[in-house]
C-alpha positions in Angstrom: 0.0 0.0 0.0 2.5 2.6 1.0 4.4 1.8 -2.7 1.2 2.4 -4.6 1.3 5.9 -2.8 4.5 6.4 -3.5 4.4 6.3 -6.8 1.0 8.4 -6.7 3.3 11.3 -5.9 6.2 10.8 -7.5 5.3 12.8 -10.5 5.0 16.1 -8.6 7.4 15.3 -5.3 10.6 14.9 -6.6 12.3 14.3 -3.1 12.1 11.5 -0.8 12.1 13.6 2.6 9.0 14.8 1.4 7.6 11.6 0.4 8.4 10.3 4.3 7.0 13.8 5.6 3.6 13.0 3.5 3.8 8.9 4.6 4.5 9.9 8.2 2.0 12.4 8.3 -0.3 9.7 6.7 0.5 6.9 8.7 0.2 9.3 12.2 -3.8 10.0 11.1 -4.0 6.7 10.1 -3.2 5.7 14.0 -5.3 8.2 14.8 -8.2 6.7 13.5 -7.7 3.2 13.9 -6.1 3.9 17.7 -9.0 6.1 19.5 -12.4 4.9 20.0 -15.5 6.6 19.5 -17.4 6.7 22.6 -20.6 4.8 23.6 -23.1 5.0 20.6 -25.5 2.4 21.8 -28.3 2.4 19.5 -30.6 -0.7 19.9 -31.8 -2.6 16.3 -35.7 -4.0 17.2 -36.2 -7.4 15.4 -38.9 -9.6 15.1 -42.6 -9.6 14.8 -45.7 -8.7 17.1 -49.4 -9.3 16.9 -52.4 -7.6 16.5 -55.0 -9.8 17.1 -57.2 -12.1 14.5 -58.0 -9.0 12.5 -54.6 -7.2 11.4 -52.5 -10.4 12.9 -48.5 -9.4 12.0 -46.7 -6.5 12.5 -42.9 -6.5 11.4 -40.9 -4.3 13.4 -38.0 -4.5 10.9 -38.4 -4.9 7.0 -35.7 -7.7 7.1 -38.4 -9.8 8.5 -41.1 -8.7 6.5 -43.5 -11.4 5.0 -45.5 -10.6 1.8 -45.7 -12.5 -1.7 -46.4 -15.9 -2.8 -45.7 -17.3 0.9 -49.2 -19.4 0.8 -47.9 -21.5 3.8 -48.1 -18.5 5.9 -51.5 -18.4 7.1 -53.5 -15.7 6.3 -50.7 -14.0 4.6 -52.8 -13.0 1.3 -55.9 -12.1 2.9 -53.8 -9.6 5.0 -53.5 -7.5 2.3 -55.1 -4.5 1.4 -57.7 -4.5 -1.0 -57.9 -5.2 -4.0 -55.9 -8.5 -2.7 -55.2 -11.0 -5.8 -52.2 -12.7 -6.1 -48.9 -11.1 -5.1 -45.3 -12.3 -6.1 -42.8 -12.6 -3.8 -41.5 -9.3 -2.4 -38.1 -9.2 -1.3 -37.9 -7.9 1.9 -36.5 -4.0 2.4 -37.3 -3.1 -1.7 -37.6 0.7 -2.1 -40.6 2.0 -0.5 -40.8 -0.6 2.3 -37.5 0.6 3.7 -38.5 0.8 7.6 -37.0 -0.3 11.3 -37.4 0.4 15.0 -34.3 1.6 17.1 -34.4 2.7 20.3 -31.0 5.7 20.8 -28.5 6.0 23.7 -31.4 8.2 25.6 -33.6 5.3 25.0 -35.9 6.8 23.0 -37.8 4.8 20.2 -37.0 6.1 16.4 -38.7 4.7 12.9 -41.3 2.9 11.8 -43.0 -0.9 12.2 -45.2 -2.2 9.3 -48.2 -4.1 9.2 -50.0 -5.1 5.8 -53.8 -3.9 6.5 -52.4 -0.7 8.6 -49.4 0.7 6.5 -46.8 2.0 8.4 -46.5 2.4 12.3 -44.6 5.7 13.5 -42.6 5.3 16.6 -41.0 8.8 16.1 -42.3 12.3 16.7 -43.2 14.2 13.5 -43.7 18.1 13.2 -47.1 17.1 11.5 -48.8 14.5 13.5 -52.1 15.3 15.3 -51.6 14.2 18.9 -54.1 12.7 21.1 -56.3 15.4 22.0 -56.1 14.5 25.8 -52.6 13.8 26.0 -51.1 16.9 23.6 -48.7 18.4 23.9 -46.6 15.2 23.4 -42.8 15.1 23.2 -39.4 13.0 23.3 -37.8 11.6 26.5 -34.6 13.4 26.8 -35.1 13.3 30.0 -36.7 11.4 32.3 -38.8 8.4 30.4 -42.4 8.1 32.6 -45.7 8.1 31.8 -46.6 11.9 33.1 -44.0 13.4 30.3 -46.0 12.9 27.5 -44.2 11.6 25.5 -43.6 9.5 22.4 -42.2 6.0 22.9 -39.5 5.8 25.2 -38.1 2.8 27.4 -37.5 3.3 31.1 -34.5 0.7 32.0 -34.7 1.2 35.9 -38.6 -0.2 36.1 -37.8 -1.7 32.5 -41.5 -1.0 31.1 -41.8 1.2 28.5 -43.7 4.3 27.9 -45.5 6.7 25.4 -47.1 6.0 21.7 -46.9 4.7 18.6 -48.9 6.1 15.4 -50.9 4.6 12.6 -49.8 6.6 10.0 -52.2 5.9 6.9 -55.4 6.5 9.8 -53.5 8.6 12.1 -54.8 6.6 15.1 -52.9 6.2 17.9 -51.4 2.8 20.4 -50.9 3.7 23.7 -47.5 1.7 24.6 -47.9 2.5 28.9 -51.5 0.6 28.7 -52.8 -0.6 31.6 -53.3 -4.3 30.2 -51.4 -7.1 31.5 -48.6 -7.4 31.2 -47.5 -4.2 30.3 -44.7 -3.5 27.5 -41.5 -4.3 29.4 -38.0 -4.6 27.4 -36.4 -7.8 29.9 -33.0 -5.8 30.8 -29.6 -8.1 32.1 -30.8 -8.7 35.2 -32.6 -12.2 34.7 -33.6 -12.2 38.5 -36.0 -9.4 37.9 -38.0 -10.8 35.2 -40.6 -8.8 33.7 -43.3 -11.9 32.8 -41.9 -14.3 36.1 -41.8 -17.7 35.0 -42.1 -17.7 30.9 -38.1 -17.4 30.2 -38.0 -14.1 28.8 -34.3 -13.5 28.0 -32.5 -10.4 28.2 -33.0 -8.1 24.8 -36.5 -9.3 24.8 -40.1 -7.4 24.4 -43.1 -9.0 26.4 -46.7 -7.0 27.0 -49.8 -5.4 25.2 -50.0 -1.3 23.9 -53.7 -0.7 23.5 -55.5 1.4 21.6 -56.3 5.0 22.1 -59.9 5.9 23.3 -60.4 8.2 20.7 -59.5 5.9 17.5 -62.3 5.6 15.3 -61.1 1.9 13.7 -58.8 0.3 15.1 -59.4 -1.1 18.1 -57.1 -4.2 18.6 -54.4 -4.7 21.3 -50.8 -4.9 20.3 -49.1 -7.9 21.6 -45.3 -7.9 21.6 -44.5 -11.7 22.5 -46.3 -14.8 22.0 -45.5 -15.4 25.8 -47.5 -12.5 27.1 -50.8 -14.3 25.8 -53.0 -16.2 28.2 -53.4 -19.1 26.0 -50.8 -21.5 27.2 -50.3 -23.0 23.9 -50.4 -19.6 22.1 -46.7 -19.9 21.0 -47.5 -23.2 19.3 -49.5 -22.0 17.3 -48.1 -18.6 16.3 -44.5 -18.3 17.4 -43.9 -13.9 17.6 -41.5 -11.8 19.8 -40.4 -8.6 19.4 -36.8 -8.5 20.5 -33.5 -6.2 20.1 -30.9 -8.3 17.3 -27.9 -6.2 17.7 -25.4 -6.7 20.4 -25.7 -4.2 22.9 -23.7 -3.8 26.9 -24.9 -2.3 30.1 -24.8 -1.5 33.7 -20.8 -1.2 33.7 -19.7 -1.1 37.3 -16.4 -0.9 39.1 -14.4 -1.2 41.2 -16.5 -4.0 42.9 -13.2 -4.6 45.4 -14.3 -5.2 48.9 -12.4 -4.5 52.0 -12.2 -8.4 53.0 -10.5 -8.6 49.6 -8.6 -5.4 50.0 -7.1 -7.0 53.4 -5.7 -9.3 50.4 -4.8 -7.1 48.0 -5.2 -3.5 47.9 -4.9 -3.1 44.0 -7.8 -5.4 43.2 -10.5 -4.2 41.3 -13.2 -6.7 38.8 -14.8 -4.7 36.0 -18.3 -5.8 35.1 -20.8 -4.9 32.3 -23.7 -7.0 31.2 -24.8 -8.3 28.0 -28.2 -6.4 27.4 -29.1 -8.0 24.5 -27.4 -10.2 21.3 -24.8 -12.5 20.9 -21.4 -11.6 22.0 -18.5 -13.9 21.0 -15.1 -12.2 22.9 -14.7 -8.7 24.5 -12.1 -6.1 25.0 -11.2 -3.8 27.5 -9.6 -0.8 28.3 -8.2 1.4 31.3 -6.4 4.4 31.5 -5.8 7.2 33.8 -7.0 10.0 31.8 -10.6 10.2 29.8 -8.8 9.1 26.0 -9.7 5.6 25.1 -6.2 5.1 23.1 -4.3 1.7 23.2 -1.5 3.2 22.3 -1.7 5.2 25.6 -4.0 2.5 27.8 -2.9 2.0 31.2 -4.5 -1.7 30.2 -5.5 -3.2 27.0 -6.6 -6.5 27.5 -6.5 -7.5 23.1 -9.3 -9.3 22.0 -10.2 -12.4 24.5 -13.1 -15.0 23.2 -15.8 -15.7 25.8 -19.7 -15.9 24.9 -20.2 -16.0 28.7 -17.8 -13.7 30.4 -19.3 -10.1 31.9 -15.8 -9.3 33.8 -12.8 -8.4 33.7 -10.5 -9.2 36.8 -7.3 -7.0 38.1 -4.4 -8.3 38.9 -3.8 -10.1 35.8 -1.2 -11.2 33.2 -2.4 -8.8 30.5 -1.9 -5.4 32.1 0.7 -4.3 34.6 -0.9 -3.4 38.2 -2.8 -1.1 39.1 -1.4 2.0 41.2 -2.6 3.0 44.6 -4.8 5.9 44.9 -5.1 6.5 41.5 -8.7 7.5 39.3 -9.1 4.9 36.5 -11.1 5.7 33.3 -12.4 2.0 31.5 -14.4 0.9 28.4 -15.6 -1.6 27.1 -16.5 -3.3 23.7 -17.9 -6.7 22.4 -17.9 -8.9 19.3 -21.6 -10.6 18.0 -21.3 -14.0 16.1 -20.3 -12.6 12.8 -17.6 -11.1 14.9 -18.3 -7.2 14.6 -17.4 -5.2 17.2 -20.1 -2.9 19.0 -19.0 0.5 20.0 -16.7 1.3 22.9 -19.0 1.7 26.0 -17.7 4.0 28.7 -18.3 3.3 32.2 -20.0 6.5 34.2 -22.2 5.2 36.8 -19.7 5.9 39.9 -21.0 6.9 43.2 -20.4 6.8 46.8 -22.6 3.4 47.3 -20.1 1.8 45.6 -16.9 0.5 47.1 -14.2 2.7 46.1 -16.7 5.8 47.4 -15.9 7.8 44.5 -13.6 10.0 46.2 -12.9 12.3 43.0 -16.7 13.0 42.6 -16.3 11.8 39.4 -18.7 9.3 37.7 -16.4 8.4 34.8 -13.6 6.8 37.0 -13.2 4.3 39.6 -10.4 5.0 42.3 -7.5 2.6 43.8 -7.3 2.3 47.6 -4.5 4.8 48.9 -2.3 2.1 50.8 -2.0 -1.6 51.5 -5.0 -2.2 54.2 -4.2 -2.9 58.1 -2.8 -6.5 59.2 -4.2 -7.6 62.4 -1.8 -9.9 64.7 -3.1 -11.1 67.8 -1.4 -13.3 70.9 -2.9 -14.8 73.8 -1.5 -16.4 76.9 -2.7 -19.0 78.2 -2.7 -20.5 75.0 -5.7 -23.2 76.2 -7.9 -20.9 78.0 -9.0 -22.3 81.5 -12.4 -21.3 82.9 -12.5 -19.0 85.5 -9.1 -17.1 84.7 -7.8 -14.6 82.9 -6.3 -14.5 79.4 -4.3 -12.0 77.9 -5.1 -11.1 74.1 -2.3 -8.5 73.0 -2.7 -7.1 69.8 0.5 -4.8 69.7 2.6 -6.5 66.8 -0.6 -5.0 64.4 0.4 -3.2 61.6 -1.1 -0.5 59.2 -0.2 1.8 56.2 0.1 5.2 55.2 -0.7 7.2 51.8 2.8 8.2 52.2 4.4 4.7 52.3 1.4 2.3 51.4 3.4 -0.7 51.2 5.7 0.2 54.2 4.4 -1.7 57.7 4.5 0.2 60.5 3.7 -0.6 64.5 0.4 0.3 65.7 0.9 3.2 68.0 -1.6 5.6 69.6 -4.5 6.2 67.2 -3.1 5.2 64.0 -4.8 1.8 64.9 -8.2 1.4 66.2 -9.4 -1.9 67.7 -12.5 -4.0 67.8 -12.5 -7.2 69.9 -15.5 -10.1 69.6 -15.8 -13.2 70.9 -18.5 -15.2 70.1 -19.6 -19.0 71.8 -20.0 -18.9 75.5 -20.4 -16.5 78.4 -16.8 -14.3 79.6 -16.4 -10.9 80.6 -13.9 -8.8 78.7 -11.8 -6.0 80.5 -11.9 -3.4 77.2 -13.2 -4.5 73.9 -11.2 -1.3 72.3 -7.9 -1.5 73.9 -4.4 -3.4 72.3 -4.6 -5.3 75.1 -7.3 -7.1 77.2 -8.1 -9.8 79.4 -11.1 -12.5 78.8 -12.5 -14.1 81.4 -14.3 -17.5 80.5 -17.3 -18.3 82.9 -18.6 -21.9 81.6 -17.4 -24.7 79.9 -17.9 -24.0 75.8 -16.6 -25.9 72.4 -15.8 -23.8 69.6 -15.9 -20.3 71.0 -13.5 -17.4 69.0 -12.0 -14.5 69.7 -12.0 -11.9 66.4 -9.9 -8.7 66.2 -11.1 -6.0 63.9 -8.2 -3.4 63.1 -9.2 0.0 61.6 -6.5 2.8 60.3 -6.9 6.3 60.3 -8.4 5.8 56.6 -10.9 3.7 58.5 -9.5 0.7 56.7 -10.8 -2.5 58.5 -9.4 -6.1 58.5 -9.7 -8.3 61.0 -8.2 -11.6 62.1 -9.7 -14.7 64.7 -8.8 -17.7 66.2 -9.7 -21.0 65.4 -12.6 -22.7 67.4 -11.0 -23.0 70.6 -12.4 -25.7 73.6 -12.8 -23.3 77.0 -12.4 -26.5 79.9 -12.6 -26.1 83.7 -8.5 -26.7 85.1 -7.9 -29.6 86.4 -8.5 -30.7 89.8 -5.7 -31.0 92.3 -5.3 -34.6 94.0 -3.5 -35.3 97.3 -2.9 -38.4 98.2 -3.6 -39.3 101.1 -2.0 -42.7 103.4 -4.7 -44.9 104.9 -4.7 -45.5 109.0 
């Protein structure tokens, strides 16, 4: 490639310096593109096929799945079409003038149009000159928050998962109410499978279930608009016509970090697991990257984990062989992308849902990045004396060998003095008095006989860092009696 150019301007540069000025200059935008991410585009393709009861029956949501020609094992499929009906070829689906799909954008709003062969075109998009429901005008997008009061066209709420607003008959101008009040109601199933939105039919993540009803003001249409064959009441509707509105492309979600708990920070300090979720699709492998400022460049990546094949996996685990490690106290950027089944990558998702509920406590105030602990996490040591604990007497727990860290030094141990270190005994199994349950030092007292009891030691620093340490299941016996032996008159 780089001859052919070459040669392109060797008729008018006669100089190779300028020849490797133009290829260097080249070859840096080229980088450029290839190197740097776009970020998190996010649009959602709708597939598939609803139904609109016995009258109108099919509605396609996307012209690739459009059914209309000589397919006379499709039931009904001629008499579905409008008058005068005949015979029709077959019609190859997405010719000119049946051009149409659903998409729902990165502010989940719907866009586009669904088509149904009695009712024309389906409008799921506001237009400057559609008539609005006379009760619900002034209608408008969800830009911002996606609920029923907004009035607003279609829209998809991910945090309840229903969604909300209307679609439009365009040929009649009638109007389907998407928020009915029918059961179920239009739900898009999101990642979480726990929270199902039709409990106990399967619905997978990606996928439509529920009725839109019609508007009380429509003059002729009057059917229900049924989005999966599973939302029917009839058990054995999806035997006899198999539907679902679903999303085809594969799309991410809920991107969380840096999911790194103190009882694994007493471990490591420079942990942290990256998750995401697979909202909908097929994903085949996944890639991530981290940096330290907002640029999602390899060449400049903290971490670039390369492409790694998994149609399962949802995170990404630090430390690790891929990247070096992570640095304490330290904001992290991170993205995301995946590959479908015909191996195309989606775009580059950005993670920006940080706040203080999550572990690191997003000490920046920055949504966008997840931050290292500042220092290696305090290291509880504890000795005791007796070491087999008699009823009735005193043991000595000590807990002055502990150690903690400083942002300063945060792999350098140092002793616990004054109120660097903050303690926390427990003991739990049996009855025993303790002399201070906050000091280094304290005495237990053991007052019955007990298998299994433990003494725990939580140790905070001045971070209010907490690890703690325990015994194992110790056996708390009465001493020994004494025996004197005694000679027989």
């Amino acid at each position: 490639m780089w001859y052919n150019i070459k040669a392109m301007f060797s008729g008018c540069i006669t100089t190779n310096k300028k020849i490797n000025a133009i290829l260097a200059t080249a070859g840096f935008l080229f980088l450029i593109f290839v190197a740097a991410p776009k970020a998190e585009a996010a649009t959602s393709t709708i597939r598939g096929v609803g139904w609109m009861g016995d009258t109108y029956q099919n509605v396609y949501f996307n012209c690739l799945d459009d059914v209309a020609g000589d397919r006379l094992d499709y039931i009904g499929n001629l008499y579905n079409l409008p008058e005068p009906r005949g015979f029709h070829f077959y019609v190859n689906p997405c010719q000119a003038g049946m051009q149409h799909a659903v998409y729902i954008d990165s502010d989940n709003n719907f866009s586009g149009q669904a088509w149904n062969p009695t009712l024309g075109f389906i409008s799921f998009a506001a237009t400057s000159t559609a008539i609005r429901p006379p009760s619900e005008a002034p209608l408008d997008n969800c830009s911002s928050t996606c609920n029923a009061a907004n009035k607003c066209w279609a829209c998809y709420k991910e945090s309840n998962q229903k969604v909300y607003g209307w679609a439009r008959i365009d040929m009649s101008g009638e109007w389907i109410r998407l928020d009915s009040s029918l059961t179920p109601p239009v739900s898009l199933q999101s990642c979480d499978l726990t929270n199902s939105v039709f409990p106990g039919h399967g619905v997978q993540s990606g996928e439509f279930v529920g009725y839109a009803d019609h508007y009380s003001g429509n003059v002729s249409f009057t059917e229900t608009l049924s989005f999966n064959c599973e939302s029917e009441l009839d058990k054995n509707a999806c035997a006899i016509r198999n539907y679902k509105v679903y999303i085809s492309n594969l799309t991410l979600g809920k991107l969380t970090a840096p999911n790194w708990t103190y009882a694994q920070a007493c471990s490591n300090a420079l942990g942290a697991t990256l998750r995401w979720c697979k909202k909908s699709g097929t994903q085949t492998a996944y890639e991530i990257m981290v940096n330290t400022s907002n640029t999602p460049n390899p060449a400049t990546a903290v971490c670039w984990s390369g492409k790694k094949y998994s149609d399962f996996a949802t995170q990404y685990n630090f430390p690790n062989s891929d990247c070096a490690s992570l640095n304490y106290n330290t904001n992290y950027y991170w993205w995301v992308r995946a590959y479908d089944e015909k191996d195309v990558a989606t775009d580059w998702y950005q993670y920006n849902a940080n706040s203080v509920s999550d572990t690191d406590g997003n000490p920046d105030n920055n949504t966008l990045t997840f931050t290292t602990f500042k220092h290696n996490f305090p290291s509880p040591y504890f000795t005791w004396d007796p070491y087999e604990p008699i009823v009735g007497t005193s043991t000595l727990f000590s807990a002055i060998t502990s150690r903690y860290y400083t942002t300063a030094q945060p792999t350098l141990a140092q002793s616990c003095a004054g109120s660097n270190c903050r303690y926390s005994w427990g003991v739990t199994n049996g009855t025993y008095t303790i002399s201070s349950s906050t000091a280094a030092t304290t005495t237990i007292v053991f007052t019955n006989s007990v298998k299994g009891a433990v003494v725990s030691l939580g140790l905070r620093d001045v971070d209010n860092y907490m690890c703690s340490s325990s015994t194992a299941p110790m056996e708390i016996n009465y001493d020994l009696p004494l025996w004197l032996e005694v000679k027989a008159k």
